[in-house]
N, C-alpha and C positions, 0 to 999 in steps of 0.2 A: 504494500500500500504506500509505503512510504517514498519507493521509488517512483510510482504512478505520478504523485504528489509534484515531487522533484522536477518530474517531464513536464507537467501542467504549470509550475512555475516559470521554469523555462520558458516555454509559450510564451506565456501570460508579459513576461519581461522583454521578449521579443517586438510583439505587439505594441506594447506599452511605447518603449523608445522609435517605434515605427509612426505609432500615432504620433508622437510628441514632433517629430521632425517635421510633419506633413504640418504641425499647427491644428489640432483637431483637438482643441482641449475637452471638449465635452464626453470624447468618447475618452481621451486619455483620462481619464477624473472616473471613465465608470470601471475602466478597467482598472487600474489604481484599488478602487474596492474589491474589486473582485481578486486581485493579487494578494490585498491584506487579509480578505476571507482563506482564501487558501494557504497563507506562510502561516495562518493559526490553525488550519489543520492539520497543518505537517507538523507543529510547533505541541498538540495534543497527541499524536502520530508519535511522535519520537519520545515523549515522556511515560507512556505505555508501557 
């Protein structure tokens, strides 16, 4: 699970610096949430 996590991060961080360069703050902002939802799953994920 925790590697799934990891990749989904990945992504997610992907994305995120792609959005940011194009200037799309709104979607950069949503994805941003949705990075922090998932570093606290990993973040529950690894304390397990």
């Amino acid at each position: 699970m925790a590697t799934k996590l990891l990749l989904e991060l990945k992504n997610l961080l992907a994305d995120l610096a792609s959005t940011l360069i194009l200037g799309k703050n709104k979607d950069a902002a949503r994805l941003a949430l949705k990075l922090s939802e998932k570093s606290k799953a990993l973040a529950e994920e690894l304390v397990k």
